[in-house]
OpenMM code with the backbone's topology and positions (N, CA, C; nanometers):
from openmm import Vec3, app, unit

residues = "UNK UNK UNK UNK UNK UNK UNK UNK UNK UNK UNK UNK UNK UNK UNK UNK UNK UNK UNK UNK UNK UNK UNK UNK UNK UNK UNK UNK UNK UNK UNK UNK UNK UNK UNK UNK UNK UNK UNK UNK UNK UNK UNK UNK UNK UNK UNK UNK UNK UNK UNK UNK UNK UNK UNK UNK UNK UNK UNK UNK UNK UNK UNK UNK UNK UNK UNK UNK UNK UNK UNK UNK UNK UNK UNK UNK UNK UNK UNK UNK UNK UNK UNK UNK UNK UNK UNK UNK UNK UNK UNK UNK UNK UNK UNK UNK UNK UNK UNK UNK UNK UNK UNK UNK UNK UNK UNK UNK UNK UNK UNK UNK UNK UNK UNK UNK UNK UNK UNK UNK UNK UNK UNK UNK UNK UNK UNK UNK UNK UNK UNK UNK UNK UNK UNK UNK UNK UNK UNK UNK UNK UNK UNK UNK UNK UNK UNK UNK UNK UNK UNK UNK".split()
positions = [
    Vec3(-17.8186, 9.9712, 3.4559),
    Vec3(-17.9139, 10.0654, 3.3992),
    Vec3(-17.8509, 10.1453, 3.2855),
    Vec3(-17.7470, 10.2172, 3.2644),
    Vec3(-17.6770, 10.2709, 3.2311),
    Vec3(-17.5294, 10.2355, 3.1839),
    Vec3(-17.5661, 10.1099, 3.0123),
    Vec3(-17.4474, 9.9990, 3.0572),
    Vec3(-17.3740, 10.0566, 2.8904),
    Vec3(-17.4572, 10.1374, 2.7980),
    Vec3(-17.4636, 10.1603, 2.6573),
    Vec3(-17.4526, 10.3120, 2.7000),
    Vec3(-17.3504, 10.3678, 2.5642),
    Vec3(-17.3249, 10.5135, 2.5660),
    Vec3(-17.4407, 10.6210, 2.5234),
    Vec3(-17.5003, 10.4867, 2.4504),
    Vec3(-17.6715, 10.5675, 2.4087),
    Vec3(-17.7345, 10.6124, 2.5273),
    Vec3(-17.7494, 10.5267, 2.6123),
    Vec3(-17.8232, 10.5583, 2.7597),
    Vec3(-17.7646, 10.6138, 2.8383),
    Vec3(-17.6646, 10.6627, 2.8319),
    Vec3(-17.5748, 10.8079, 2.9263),
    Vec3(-17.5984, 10.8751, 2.8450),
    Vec3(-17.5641, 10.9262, 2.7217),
    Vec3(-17.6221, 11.0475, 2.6252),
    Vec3(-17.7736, 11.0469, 2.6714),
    Vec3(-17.9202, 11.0031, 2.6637),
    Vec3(-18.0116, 10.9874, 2.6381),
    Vec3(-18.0422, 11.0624, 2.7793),
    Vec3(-17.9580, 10.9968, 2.8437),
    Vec3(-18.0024, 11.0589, 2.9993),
    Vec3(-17.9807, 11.1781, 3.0181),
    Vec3(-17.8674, 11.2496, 2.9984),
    Vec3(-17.8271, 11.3684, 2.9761),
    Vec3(-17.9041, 11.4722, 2.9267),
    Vec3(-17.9556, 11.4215, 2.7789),
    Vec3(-18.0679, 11.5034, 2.6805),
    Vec3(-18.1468, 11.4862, 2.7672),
    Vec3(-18.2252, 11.3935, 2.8080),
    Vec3(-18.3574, 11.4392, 2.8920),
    Vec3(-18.3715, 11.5364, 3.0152),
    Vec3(-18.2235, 11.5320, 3.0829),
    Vec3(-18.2318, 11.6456, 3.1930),
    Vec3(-18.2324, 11.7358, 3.1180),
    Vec3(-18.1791, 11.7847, 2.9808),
    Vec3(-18.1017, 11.9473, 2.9191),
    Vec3(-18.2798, 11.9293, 2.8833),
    Vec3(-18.3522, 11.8388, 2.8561),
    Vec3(-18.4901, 11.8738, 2.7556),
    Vec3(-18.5623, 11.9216, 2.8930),
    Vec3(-18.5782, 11.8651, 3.0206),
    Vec3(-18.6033, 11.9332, 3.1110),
    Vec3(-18.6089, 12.0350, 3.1230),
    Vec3(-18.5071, 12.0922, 3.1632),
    Vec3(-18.4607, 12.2167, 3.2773),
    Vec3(-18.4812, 12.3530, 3.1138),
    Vec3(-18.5224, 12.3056, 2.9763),
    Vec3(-18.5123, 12.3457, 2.8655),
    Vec3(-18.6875, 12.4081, 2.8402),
    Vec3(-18.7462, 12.2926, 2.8644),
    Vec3(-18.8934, 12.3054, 2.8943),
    Vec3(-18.9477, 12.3583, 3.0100),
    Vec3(-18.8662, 12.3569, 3.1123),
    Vec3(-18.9454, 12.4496, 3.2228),
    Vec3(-18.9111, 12.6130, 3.2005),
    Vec3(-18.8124, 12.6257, 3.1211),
    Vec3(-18.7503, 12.7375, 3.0832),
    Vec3(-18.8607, 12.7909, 3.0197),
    Vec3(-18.9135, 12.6650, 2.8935),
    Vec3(-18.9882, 12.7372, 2.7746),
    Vec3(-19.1488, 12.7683, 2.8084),
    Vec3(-19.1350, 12.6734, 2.9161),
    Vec3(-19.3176, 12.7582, 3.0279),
    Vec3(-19.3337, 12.8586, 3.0937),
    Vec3(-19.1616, 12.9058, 3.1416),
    Vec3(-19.1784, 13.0303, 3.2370),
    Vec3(-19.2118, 13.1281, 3.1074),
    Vec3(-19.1893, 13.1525, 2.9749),
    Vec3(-19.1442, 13.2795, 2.8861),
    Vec3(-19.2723, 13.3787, 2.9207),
    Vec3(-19.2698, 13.4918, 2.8808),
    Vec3(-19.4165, 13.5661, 2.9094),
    Vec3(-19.5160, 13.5287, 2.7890),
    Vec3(-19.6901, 13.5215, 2.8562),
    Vec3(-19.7636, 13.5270, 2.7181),
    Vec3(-19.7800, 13.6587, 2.6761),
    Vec3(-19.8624, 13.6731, 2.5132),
    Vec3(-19.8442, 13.7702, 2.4462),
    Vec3(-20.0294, 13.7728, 2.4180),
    Vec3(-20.1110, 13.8260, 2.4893),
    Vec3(-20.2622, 13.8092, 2.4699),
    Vec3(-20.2768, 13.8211, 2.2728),
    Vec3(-20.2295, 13.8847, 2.2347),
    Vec3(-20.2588, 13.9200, 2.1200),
    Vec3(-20.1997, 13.8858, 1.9983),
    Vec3(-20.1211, 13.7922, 2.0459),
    Vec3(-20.0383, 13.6708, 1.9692),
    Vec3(-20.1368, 13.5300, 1.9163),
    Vec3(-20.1151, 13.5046, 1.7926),
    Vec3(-20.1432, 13.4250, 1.7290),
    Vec3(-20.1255, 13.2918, 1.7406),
    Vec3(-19.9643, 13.2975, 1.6819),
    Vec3(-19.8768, 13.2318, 1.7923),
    Vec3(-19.8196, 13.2576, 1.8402),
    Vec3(-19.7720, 13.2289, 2.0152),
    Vec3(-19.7580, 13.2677, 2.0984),
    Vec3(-19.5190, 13.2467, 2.0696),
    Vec3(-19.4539, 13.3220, 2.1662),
    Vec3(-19.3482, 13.3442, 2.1526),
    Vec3(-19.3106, 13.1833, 2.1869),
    Vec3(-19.3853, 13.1009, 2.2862),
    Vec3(-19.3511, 12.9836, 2.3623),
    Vec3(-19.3584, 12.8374, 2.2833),
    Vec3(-19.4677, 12.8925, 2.1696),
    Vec3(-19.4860, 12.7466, 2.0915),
    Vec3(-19.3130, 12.6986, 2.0186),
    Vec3(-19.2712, 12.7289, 1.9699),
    Vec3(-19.1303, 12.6657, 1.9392),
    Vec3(-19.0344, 12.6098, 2.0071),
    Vec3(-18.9998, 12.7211, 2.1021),
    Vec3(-18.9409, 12.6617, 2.2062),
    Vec3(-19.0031, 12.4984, 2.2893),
    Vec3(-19.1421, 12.5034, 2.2944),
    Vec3(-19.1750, 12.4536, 2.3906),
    Vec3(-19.1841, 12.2835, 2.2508),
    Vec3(-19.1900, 12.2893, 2.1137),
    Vec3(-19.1899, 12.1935, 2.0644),
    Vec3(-19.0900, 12.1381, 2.0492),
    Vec3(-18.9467, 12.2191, 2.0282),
    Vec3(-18.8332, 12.1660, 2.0494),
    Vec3(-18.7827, 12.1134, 2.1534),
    Vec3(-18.8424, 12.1611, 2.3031),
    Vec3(-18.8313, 12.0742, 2.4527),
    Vec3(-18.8833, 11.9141, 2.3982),
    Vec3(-18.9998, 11.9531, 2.3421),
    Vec3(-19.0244, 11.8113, 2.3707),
    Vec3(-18.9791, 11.7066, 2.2841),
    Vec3(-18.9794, 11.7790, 2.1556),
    Vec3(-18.8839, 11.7003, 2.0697),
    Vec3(-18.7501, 11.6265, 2.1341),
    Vec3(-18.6723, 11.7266, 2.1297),
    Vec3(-18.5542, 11.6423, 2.2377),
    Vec3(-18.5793, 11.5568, 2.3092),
    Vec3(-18.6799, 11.5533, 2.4487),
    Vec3(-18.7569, 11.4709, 2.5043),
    Vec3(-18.7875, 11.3415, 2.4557),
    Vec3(-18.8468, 11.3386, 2.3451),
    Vec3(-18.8858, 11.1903, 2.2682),
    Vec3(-18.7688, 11.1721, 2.1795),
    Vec3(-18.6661, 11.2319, 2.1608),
    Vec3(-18.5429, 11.1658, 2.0824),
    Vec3(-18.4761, 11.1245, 2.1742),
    Vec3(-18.4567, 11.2253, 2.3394),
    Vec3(-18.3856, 11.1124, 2.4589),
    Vec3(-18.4732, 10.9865, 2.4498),
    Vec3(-18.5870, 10.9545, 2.4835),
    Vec3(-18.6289, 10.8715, 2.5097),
    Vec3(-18.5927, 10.7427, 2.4320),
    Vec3(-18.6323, 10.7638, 2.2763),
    Vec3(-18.5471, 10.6870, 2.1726),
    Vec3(-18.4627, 10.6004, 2.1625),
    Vec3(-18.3551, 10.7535, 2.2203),
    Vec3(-18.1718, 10.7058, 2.2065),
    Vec3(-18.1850, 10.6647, 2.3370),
    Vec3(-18.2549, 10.6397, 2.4790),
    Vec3(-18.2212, 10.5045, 2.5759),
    Vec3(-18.2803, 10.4078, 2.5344),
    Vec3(-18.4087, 10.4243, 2.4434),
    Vec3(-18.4873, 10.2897, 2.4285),
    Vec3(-18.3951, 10.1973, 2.3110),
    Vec3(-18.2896, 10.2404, 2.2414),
    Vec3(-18.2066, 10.1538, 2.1035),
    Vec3(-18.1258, 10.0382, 2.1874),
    Vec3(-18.1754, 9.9535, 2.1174),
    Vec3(-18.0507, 9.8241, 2.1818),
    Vec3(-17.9612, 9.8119, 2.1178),
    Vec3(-17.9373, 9.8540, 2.0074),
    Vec3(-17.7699, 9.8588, 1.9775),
    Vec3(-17.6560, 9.9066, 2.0271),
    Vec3(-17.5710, 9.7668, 2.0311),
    Vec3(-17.4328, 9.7505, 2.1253),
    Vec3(-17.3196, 9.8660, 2.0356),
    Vec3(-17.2603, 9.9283, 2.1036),
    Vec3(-17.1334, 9.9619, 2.0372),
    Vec3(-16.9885, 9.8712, 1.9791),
    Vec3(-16.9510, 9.9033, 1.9024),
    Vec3(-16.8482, 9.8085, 1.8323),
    Vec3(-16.7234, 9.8717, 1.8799),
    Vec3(-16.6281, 9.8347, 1.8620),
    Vec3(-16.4854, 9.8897, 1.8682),
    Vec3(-16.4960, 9.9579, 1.7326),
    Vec3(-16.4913, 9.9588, 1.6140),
    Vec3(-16.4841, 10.0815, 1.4785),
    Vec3(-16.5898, 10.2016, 1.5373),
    Vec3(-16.7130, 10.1707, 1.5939),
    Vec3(-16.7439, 10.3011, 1.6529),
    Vec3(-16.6821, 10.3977, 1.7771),
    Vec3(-16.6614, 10.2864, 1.8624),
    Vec3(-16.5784, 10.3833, 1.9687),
    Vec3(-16.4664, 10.4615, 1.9596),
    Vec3(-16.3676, 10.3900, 1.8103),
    Vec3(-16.2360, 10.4715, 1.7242),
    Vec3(-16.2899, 10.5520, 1.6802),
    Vec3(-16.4099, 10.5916, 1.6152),
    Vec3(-16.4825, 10.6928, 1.5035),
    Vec3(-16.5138, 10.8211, 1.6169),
    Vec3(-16.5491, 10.7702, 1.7269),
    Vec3(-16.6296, 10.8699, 1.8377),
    Vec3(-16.4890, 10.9426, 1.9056),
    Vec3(-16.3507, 10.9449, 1.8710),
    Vec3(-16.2782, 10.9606, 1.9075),
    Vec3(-16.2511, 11.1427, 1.8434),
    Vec3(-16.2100, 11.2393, 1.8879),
    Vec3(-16.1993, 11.3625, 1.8271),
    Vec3(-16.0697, 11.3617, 1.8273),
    Vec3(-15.9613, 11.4761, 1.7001),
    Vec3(-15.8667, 11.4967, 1.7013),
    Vec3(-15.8611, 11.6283, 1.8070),
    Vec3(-15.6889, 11.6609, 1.8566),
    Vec3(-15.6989, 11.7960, 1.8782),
    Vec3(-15.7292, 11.9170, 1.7850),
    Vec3(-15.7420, 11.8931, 1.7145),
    Vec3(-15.7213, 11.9538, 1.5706),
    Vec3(-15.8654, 11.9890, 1.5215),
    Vec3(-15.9501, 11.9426, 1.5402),
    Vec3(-16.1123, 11.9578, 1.5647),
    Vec3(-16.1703, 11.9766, 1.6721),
    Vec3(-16.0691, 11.9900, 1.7981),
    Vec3(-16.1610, 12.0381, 1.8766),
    Vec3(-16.1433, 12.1862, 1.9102),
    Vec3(-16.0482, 12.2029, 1.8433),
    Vec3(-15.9566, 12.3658, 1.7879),
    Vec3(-16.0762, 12.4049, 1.7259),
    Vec3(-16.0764, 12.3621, 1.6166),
    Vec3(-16.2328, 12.3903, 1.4992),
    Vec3(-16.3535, 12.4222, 1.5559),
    Vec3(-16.3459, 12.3411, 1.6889),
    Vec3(-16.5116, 12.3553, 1.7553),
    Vec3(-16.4981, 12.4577, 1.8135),
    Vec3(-16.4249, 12.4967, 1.9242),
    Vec3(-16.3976, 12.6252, 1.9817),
    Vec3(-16.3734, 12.7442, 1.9353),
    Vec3(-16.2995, 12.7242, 1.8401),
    Vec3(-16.3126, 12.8830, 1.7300),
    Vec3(-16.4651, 12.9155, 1.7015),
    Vec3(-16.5722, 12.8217, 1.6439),
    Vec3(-16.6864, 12.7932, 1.5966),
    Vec3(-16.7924, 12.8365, 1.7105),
    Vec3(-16.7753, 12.8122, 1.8051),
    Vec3(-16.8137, 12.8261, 1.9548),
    Vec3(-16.7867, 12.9867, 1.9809),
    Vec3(-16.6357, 13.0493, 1.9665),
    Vec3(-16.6167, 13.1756, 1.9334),
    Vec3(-16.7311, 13.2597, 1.8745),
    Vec3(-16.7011, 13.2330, 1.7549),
    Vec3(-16.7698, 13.2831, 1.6344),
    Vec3(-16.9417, 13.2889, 1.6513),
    Vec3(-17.0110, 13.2081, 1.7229),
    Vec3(-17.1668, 13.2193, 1.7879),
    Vec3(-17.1578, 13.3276, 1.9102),
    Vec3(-17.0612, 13.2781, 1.9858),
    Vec3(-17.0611, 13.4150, 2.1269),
    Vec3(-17.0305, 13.5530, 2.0313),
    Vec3(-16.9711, 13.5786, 1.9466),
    Vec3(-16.9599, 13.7290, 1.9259),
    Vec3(-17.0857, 13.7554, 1.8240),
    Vec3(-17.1612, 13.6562, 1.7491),
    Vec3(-17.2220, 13.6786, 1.6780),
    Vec3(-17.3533, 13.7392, 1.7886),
    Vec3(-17.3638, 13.6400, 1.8977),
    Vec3(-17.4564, 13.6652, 2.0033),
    Vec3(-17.4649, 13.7600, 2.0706),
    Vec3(-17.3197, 13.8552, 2.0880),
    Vec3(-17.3290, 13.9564, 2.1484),
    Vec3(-17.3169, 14.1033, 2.0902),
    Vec3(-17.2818, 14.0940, 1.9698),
    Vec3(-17.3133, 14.1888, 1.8612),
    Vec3(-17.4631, 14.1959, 1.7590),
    Vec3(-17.5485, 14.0962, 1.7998),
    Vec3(-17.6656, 14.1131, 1.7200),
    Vec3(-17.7763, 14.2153, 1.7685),
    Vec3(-17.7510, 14.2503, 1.8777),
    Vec3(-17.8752, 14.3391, 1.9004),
    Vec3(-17.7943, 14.4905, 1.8688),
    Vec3(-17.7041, 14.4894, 1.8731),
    Vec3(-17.5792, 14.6200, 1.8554),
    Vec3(-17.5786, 14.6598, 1.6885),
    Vec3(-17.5797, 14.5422, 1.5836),
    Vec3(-17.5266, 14.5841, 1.4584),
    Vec3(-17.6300, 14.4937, 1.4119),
    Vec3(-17.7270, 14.4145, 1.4226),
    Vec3(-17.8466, 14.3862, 1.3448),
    Vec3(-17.8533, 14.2403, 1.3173),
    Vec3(-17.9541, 14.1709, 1.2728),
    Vec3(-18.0245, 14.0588, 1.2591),
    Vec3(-17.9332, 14.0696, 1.0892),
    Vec3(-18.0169, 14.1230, 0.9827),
    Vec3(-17.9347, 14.1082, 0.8916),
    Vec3(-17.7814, 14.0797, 0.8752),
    Vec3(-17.6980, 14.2280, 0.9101),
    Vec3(-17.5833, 14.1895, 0.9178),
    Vec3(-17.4935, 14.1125, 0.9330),
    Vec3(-17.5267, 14.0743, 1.0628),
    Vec3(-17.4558, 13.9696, 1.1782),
    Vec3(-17.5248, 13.8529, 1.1118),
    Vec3(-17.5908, 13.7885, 1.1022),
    Vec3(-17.5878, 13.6915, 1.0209),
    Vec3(-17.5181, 13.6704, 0.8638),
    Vec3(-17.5299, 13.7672, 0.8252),
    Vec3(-17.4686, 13.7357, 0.6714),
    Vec3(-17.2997, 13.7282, 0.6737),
    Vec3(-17.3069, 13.8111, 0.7959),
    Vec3(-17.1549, 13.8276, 0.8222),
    Vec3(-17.1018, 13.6441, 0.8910),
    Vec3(-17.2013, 13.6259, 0.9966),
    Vec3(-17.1773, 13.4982, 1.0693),
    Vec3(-17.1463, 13.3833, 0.9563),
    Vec3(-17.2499, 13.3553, 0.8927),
    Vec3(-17.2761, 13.2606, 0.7795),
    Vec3(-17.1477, 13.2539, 0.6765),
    Vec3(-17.1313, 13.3895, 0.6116),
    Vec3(-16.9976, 13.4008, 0.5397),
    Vec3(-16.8525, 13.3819, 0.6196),
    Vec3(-16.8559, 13.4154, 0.7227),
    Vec3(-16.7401, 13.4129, 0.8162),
    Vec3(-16.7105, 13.2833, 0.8662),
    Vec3(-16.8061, 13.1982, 0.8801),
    Vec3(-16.8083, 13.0454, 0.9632),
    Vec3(-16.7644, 12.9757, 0.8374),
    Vec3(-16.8478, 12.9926, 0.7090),
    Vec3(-16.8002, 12.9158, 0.6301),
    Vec3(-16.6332, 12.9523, 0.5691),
    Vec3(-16.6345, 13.0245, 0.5588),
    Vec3(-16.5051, 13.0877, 0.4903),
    Vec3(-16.3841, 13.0092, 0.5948),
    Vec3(-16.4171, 13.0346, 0.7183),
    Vec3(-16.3315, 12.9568, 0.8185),
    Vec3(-16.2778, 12.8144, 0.8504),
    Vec3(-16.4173, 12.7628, 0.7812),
    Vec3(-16.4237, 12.6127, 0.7818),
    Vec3(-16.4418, 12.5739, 0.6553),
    Vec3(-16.3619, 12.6410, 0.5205),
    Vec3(-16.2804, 12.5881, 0.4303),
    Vec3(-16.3412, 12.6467, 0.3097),
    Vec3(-16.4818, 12.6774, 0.2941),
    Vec3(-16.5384, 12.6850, 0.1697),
    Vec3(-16.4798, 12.8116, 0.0826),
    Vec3(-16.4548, 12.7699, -0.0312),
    Vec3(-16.3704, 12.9263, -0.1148),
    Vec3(-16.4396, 12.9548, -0.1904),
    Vec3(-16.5889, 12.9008, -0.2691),
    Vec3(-16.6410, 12.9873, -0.3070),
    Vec3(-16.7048, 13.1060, -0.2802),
    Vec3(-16.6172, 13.2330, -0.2993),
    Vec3(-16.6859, 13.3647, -0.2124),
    Vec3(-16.8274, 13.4020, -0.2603),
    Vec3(-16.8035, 13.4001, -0.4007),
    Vec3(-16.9226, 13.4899, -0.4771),
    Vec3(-17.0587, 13.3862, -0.4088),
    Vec3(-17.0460, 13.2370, -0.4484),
    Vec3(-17.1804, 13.1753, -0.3644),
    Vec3(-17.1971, 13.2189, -0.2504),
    Vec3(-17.0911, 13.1880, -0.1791),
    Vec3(-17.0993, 13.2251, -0.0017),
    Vec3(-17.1487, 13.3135, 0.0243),
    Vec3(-17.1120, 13.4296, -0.0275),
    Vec3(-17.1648, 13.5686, -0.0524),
    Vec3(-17.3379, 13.5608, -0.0623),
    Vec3(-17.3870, 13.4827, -0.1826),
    Vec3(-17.4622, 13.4770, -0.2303),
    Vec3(-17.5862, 13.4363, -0.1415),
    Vec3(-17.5593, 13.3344, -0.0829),
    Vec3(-17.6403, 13.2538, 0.0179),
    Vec3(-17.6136, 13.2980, 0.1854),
    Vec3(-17.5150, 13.3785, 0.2168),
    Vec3(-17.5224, 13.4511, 0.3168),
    Vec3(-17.6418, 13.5687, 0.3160),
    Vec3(-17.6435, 13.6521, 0.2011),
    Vec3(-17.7151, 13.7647, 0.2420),
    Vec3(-17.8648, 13.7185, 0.2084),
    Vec3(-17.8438, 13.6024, 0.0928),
    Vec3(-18.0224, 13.5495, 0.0432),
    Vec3(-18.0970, 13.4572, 0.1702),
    Vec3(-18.0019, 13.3904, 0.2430),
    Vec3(-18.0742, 13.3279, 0.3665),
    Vec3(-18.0811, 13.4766, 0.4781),
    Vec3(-18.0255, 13.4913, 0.4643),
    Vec3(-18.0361, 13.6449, 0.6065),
    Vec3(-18.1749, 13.6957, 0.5660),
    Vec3(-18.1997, 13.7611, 0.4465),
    Vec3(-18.3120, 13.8410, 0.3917),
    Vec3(-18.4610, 13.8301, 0.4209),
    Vec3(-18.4270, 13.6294, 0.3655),
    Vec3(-18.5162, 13.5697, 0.4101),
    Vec3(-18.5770, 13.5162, 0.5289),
    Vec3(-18.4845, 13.5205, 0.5926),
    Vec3(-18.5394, 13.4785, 0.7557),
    Vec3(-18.5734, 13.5907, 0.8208),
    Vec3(-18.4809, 13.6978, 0.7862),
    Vec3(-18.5671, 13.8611, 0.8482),
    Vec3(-18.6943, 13.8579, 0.8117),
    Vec3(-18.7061, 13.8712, 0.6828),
    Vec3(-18.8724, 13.8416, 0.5744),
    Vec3(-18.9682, 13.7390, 0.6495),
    Vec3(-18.9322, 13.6679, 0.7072),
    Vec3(-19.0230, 13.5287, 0.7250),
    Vec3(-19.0826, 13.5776, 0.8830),
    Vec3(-18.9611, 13.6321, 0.9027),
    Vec3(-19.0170, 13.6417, 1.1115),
    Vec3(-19.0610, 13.8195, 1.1241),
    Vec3(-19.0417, 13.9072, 1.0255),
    Vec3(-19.0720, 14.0153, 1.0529),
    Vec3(-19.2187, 14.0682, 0.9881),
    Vec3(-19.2409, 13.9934, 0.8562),
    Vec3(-19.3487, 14.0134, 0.7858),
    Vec3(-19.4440, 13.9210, 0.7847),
    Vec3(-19.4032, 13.7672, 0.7765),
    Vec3(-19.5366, 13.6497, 0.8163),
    Vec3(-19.5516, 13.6225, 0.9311),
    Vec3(-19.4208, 13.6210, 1.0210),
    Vec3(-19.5019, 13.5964, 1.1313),
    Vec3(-19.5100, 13.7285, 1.2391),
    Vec3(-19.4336, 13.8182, 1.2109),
    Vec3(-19.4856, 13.9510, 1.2828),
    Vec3(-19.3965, 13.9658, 1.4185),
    Vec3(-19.2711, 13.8646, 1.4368),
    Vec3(-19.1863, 13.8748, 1.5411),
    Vec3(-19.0480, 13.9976, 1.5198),
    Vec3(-19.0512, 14.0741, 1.5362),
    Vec3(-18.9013, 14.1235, 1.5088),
    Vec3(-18.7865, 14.1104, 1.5270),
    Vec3(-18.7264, 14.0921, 1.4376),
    Vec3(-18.6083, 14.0651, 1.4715),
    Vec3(-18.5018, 14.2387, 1.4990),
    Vec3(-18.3936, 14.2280, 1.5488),
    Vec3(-18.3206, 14.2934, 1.5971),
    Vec3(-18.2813, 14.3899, 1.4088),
    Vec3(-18.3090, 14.5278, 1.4447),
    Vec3(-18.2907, 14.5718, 1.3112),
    Vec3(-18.1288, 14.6607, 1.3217),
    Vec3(-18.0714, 14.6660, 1.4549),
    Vec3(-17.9129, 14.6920, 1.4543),
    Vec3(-17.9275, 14.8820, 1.4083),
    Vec3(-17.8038, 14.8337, 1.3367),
    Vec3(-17.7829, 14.9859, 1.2743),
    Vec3(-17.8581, 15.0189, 1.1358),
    Vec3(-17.9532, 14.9252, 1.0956),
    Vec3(-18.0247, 14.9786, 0.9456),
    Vec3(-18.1424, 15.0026, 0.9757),
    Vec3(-18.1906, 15.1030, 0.9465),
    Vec3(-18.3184, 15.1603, 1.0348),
    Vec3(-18.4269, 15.0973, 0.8932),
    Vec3(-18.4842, 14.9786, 0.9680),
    Vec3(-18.6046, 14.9335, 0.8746),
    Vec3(-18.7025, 14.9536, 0.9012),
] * unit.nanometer
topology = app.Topology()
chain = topology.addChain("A")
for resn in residues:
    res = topology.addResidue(resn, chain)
    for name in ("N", "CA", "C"):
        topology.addAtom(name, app.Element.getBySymbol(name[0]), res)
């Protein structure tokens, strides 16, 4: 049943799309919501869902050049865990110091970490994506985001 690495991954995703989607049915409704807090969540459950399904339904065999490629250095998995870092503090400082901030800070900080030296862009596209995603979820769609220490 389970003879291709696709179909152990695939299987996996479908329990996480599970236990992901029953999550995204318990959330509370909002009577006076448009759209409701649950529709995203609950499209990305299922999304996953039909990409597990997918990745068991592919009959392609693995090669030996893929199974060398699927191989990680220690040296990147250093990279992942710092990176992994860097989301937990971002996660636990965002309701403390703000949606803006903490993102522009996250965004500039992740990249800067993982090699990129242009500051002034980095800079640039840290605070112009932050702005905008505050803008998008606070004013079109009316969700708030965490406003921290800048009283908006």
């Amino acid at each position: 049943m389970l003879r291709r690495i696709n179909q152990k991954i695939s299987v996996f995703l479908a329990i996480l799309a599970g236990f992901y989607l029953v999550l995204s049915y318990n959330l509370p409704k909002y009577p006076n919501a448009i759209i409701d807090a649950d529709v995203v969540p609950k499209g990305l459950g299922f999304l996953l869902l039909f990409f597990a399904v997918l990745l068991y339904l592919d009959k392609k065999e693995e090669t030996e050049a893929e199974k060398v490629k699927r191989t990680i250095s220690k040296e990147n998995v250093l990279l992942l865990l710092a990176v992994l870092v860097f989301i937990l503090i971002y996660i636990f400082l965002l309701e403390i110091i703000g949606f803006l901030i903490m993102t522009a800070l996250f965004i500039f900080g992740c990249s800067l970490f993982l090699g990129y030296r242009k500051h002034v862009t980095n800079a640039i596209v840290s605070v112009a994506f932050s702005l905008v995603i505050y803008g998008l979820f606070n004013y079109l769609l009316k969700i708030n985001l965490p406003a921290g220490i800048i009283p908006l």
